[in-house]
N, C-alpha and C positions, 0 to 999 in steps of 0.2 A: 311800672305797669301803665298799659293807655286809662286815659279818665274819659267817661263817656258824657255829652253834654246833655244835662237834662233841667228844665224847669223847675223851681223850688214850689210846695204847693203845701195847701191848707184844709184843716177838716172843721167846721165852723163845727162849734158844741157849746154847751151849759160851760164846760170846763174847759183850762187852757189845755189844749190837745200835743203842743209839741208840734214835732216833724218827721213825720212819719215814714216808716221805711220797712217795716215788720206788720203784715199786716194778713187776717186770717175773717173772708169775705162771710163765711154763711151766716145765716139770720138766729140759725137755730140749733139745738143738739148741743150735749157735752161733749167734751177733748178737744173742741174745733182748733183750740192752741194748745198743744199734750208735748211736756218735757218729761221725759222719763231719763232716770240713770243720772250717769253724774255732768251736767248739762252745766255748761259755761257759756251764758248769754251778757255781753258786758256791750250796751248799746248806748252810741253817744246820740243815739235818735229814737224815736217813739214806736211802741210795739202798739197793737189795735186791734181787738178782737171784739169781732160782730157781732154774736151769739147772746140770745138774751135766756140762755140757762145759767140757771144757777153754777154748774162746773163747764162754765165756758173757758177757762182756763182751770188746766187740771196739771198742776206739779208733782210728778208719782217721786216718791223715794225722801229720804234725809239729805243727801247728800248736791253739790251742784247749786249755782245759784241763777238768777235770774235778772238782771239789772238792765233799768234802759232810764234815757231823760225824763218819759214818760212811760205810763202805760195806762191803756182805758182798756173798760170792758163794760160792754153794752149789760150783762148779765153778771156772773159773778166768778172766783176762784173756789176752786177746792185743791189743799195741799196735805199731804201724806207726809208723815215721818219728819222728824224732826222741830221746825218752825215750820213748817206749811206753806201758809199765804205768806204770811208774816216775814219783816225782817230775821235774817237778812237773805233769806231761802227765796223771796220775792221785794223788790224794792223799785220802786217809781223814784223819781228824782233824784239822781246822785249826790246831790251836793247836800240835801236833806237828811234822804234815807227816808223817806215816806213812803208810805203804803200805794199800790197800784189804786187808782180811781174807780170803782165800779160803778153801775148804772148811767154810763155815760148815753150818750143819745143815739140812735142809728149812724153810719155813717155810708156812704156808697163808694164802688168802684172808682179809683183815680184814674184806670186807665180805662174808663168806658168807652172815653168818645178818641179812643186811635182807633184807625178804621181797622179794620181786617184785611191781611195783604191776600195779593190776588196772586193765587200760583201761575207758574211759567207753563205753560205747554210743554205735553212731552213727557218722557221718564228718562231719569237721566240712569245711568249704571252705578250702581251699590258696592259694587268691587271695581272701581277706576284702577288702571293702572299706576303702581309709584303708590299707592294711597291717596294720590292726591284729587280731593275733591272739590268740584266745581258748584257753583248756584244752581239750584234749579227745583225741577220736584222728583222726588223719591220715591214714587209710588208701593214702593213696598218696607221704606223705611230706608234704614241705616244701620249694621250690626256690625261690631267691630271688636276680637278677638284674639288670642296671641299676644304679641309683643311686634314691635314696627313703627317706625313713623308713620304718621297721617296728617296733612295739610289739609284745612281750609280756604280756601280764596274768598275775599270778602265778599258781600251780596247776601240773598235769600237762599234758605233753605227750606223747603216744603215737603215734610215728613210724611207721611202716611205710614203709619206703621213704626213709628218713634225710632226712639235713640240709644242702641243696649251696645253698651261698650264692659266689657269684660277684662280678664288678663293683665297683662303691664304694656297697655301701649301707649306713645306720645303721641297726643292732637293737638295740635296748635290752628289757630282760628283770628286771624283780626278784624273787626268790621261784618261782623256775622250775626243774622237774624235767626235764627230756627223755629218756625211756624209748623206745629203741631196739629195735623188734622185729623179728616177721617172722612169717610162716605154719606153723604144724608143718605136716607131722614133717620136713622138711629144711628149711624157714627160706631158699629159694631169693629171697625178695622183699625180704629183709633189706637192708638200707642202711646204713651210718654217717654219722659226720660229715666233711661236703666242708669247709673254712674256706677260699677261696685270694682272689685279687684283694686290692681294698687298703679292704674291707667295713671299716669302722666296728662293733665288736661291746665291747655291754657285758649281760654276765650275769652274776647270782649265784644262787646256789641260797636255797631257801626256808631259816628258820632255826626254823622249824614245823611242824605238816602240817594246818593249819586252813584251806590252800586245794587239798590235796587232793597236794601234793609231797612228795619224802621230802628230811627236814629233811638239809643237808651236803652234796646230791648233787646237780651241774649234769646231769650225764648218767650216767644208767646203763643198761649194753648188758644185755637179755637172755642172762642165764646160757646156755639153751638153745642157741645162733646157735654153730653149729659153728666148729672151731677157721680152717676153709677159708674162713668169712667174708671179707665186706669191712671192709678192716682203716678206720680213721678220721684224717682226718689235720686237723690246725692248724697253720693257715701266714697268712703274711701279716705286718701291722706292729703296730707298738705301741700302736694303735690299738684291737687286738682285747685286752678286758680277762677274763679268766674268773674264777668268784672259787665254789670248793665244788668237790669231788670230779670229777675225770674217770676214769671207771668202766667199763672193756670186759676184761673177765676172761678174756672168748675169743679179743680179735681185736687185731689191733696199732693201736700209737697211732703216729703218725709226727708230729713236732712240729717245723718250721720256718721261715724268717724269721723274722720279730721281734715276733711277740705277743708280749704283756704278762702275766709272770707274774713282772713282778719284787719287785715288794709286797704281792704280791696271798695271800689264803687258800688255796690251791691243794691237793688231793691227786690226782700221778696214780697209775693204778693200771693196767696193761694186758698180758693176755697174752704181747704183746712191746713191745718200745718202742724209735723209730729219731728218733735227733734229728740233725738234718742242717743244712747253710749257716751263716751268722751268728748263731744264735740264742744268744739270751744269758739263762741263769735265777737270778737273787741274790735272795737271800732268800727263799728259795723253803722256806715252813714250813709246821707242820701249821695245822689251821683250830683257833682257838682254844677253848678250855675249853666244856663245857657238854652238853646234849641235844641228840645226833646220832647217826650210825647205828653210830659204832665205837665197842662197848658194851663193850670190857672188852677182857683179854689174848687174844692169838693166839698158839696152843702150837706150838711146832714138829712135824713126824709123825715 
């Protein structure tokens, strides 16, 4: 698989924080982190949840567990059936087996300060011929349906009206940004990402920006796109490969069946974050050394 190059980076706190790669932004409200069903999180890097409620992490069911080098939470867990919070249904430190960290300190967006890319002029066509599709902006989005090949050529993509792939078809993508927007001043045409059916998906992010992408990053949501957005969800099988940042600061990530994020570079990052069914995530780390958009420490407020 490509490895995308990205900065190693740090969350200053009371406690040792880890390194972080799992991470669920909002301030406040329970489920902001919500595993339900039989959930296989096995993380050689640190999970981080914002929320200073009491059920800012909420593990529903018995069954499924939860593991990562670390985990903080600004607020606290609430766990159902079985052990609950508790080992081994929830576990901070591998090597330990310690209990998640609660009341950790605030902590802020790592990838605050990458700018926002600036769409291309123009609408480029939704149904290209060949499937194969070029950089640009999509004014009405992107839906894709059936069964087929579809190419991406690397560079930016500039959604309007997001990303609904259905059916069984194969996307392949190298070096590919996806910037997720919408219309000011209320952002009502906005879209996320659809992943469902049993689509064939292999992307990685550019490890550059000499075709016009922001190097680390598969997808990045428009800061602006209110928190009342639609939220983006990844489902389907192992088939669907992701490899560079999944980035929606305002809107939730829902992450399902059994895509493939088991060896893969992966950073997610989302307003809130809901992982649900069989999904299973090992090894799940930061994107390796080098020039990408997480330039340095992240202070806590």
């Amino acid at each position: 698989f490509n490895t995308v190059a990205v900065r190693s980076w740090a969350v200053a706190s009371a406690v040792a924080p880890g390194s972080p790669c799992i991470l669920a932004l909002a301030p406040s409200g329970s489920d902001t982190f919500d595993a339900r069903g039989n959930i296989g999180i096995d993380s050689s890097c640190a999970i981080y949840i914002n929320s200073s409620d009491s059920s800012a992490l909420d593990k529903k069911g018995g069954s499924g567990t939860i593991k990562a080098s670390y985990i903080g939470v600004v607020g606290g867990c609430q766990g159902s059936g079985g052990s609950g919070c508790a080992p081994p249904a929830v576990v901070s430190d591998l090597s330990s087996g310690q209990l998640l960290a609660t009341g950790i300190a605030p902590f802020t967006d790592p990838l605050s300060s990458v700018p926002t890319p600036t769409p291309a002029s123009g609408c480029k066509n939704p149904n290209p011929p060949g499937g194969a599709y070029t950089a640009g902006t999509y004014c009405t989005g992107i839906s894709i349906s059936g069964s087929g090949p579809y190419t991406f050529a690397s560079g930016l993509y500039t959604l309007v009206g997001g990303l609904n792939v259905s059916g069984s078809p194969t996307l392949t993508g190298t070096g590919v940004t996806f910037y997720l927007t919408g219309t000011p001043p209320g952002y009502s045409d906005y879209s996320g990402v659809t992943m469902n059916g049993s689509a064939t998906v292999t992307f990685s992010a550019p490890t550059d920006s000499s075709k016009g992408g922001i190097p680390g990053v598969l997808f990045f949501q428009d800061r602006r796109v209110p928190i009342t957005g639609a939220g983006s969800t990844f489902g389907g099988n192992s088939a669907q490969v992701y490899t560079g940042a999944l980035y929606f600061p305002t809107t939730q990530i829902i992450y399902k069946g059994t895509p493939s994020l088991s060896s893969i570079s992966t950073i997610m990052i989302g307003w809130t974050l809901e992982f649900r069914g069989d999904a299973t995530i090992s090894n799940y780390t930061l994107l390796p050394g080098g020039g990408g958009p997480i330039t340095g420490a992240t202070l806590v407020e």
